[in-house]
Phi, psi and omega in degrees: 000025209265010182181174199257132163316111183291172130314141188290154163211154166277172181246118185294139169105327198300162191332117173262006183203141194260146189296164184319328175251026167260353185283357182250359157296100171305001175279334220220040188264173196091190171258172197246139201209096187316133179227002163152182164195178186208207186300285251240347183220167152238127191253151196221137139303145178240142192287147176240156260257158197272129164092009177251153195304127148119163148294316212247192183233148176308002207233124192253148184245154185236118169263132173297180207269289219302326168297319191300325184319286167346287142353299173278332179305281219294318151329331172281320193271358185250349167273324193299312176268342152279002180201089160290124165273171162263141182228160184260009209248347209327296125348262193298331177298324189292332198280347184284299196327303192307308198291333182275322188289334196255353178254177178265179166296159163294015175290311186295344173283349198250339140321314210260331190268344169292336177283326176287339183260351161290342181262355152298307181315289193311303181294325190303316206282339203263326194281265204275139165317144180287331197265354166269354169245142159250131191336089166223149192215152201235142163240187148224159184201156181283132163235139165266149164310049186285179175315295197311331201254000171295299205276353168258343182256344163275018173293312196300350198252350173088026177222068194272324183283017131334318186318116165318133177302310181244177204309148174229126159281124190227126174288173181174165164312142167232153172252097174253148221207120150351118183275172203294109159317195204261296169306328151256061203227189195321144194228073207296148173205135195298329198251164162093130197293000173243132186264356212288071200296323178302356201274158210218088156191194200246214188185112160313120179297302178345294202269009161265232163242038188278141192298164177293331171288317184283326161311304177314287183323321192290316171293322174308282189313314166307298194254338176296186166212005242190329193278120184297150211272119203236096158334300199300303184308310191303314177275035180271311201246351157278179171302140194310315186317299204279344176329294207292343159307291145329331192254330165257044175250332165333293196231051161201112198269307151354309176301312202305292192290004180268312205290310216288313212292317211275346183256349114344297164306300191281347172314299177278343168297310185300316174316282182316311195252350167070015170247164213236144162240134194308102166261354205273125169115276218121120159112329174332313194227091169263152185237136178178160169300133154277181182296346165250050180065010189258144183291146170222181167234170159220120167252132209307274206221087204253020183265118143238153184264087162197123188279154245249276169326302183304311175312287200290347141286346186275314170284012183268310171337310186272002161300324202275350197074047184238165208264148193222167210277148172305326186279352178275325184333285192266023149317312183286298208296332186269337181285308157278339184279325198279297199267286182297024146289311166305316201285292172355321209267333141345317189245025175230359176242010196037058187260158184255345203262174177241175101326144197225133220205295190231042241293181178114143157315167153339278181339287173328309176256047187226310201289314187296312188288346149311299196327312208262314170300259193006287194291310191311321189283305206293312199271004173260325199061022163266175029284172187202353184249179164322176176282158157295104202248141193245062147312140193276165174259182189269179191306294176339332186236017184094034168260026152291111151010300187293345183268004202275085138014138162287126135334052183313000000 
């Protein structure tokens, strides 16, 4: 969760085949067939074995981004010091250089973020029906490189001549993961910045340019209890998906309850277990018909490493004025955005329990969320986004006030 999920697009070029000595790994047999990325992965179809039904194996592998980036950086600083290339990075590769020569590899961090995410799985598992998550299971593994996709996943960092001239193995997490059903999967529609209709999450409020009285009021109606409640601000900042989800639970009462177990459920899973499950962005968490026309949710990929606990101490700290670390921001920023959402979607689905994120009167909570834009916008460099708009939305997707459920 560490930033809102772009849409995927493709990458020309990437690995059409996983290297020679993974082909005799019963995990992983046949090739490998680039099928897309998004924030956090590159995902490869795996092909399927000669005389079996189908092209593909029921199975997707998701390499993580953040290890592979790693990976190549540090491949770069070890061709930089047996060959200097020319670069625009120079000052920074040496300083990369030093700092990667003083760590060990990345196997033991990635030991330690697979054990954290298995202990997450376990509480997830403890929360929700089995039949509501989907089957996956992480490892590491060596995955190849090629130039191009090398130079797409350092693009983000301002480091493309970074890239290897030829194909690189770079370890990293692998996911291998149960593919989509068919109904929950992308849903195309000409209009709306996402096309992804099923999704269940939210959009950093932050980054978009909404004035300091409408954050408040927006923080009010989340944590407060006196502020009267406005559909339209609230679906300003959630995912388009779940707006329209949302909007059709009005008049299908089946969604609705399907909407109330999954946000009910995840409320005491976060209570229970001190963990956030990933809403930021879309897709993460899909709501759809099953084949037999009845609404479910299914959850995709619901792990970010950011606790639950840390957000609600990095903001109770900052009640004290006291100071917080740059790695809490996004702690902070996912924690909130994360409990108003929930709660927001709560009171539109007439559930009573909250999160509890910003205790205090109005007052309290109008000092705090200056507090929380400031730091969150300065250490972000946002807003980054379109303006805010505050145009009512149409009916059609629940933004009349008047449709708004009472709080039973």
């Amino acid at each position: 969760m560490p930033h809102e999920r772009p849409p995927s697009d493709p990458v020309p070029g990437l690995a059409e085949r996983y290297v020679q000595e993974r082909k005799a790994d019963p995990l992983l047999p046949g090739e490998l067939e680039y099928a897309g990325h998004g924030g956090e992965s590159v995902v490869f179809r795996v092909k399927q074995k000669e005389g079996r039904e189908g092209a593909h194996r029921k199975v997707v592998l998701k390499a993580d981004m953040y290890f592979l980036k790693r990976g190549l950086m540090r491949d770069a600083f070890t061709r930089w010091e047996t060959h200097p290339f020319a670069t625009t990075n120079e000052a920074r590769i040496r300083e990369g250089a030093r700092a990667m020569a003083e760590q060990e590899d990345d196997t033991d961090r990635m030991e330690q973020a697979i054990e954290r995410e298995e202990q997450f799985v376990k509480a997830l598992r403890r929360a929700f029906p089995a039949d509501h998550i989907l089957s996956t299971r992480t490892v590491t593994r060596n995955v190849p490189v090629t130039p191009e996709v090398a130079r797409e996943i350092l693009e983000r960092s301002d480091l493309t001549d970074l890239a290897p001239a030829s194909t690189v193995s770079v370890p990293t997490i692998v996911r291998y993961q149960e593919i989509l059903p068919e109904r929950a999967r992308m849903l195309k529609k000409e209009a709306g910045e996402n096309p992804d209709m099923h999704s269940f999450g939210f959009r950093y409020t932050e980054r978009f340019d909404v004035p300091l009285d409408e954050y408040q009021r927006l923080n009010r109606m989340a944590f407060g209890e006196k502020e009267p409640f406005d559909a339209n601000l609230l679906y300003s900042f959630l995912h388009v998906g779940t707006v329209r989800l949302l909007g059709e639970s009005y008049v299908d009462d089946e969604l609705a309850d399907v909407l109330r177990d999954l946000v009910e459920r995840m409320m005491e899973f976060t209570q229970t277990s001190n963990k956030m499950l990933d809403m930021a962005g879309g897709g993460n968490i899909r709501v759809y018909k099953n084949g037999e026309g009845k609404w479910t949710y299914l959850i995709v990929d619901p792990f970010a490493d950011n606790e639950w606990t840390g957000a609600r101490d990095a903001a109770h700290r900052l009640t004290t004025s006291a100071q917080i670390a740059s790695s809490e921001v996004n702690n902070l920023l996912n924690g909130l955005n994360y409990a108003r959402a929930l709660n927001g979607m709560a009171r539109v689905l007439g559930i009573k329990d909250r999160l509890s994120f910003m205790p205090g009167g109005d007052a309290e909570i109008d000092k705090q969320s200056e507090a929380y834009l400031h730091l969150i916008r300065s250490r972000n460099n946002w807003p980054d986004k379109r303006m805010y708009s505050q145009e009512p939305l149409p009916a059609a997707v629940g933004g009349e006030k008047t449709l708004v459920r009472p709080t039973s």
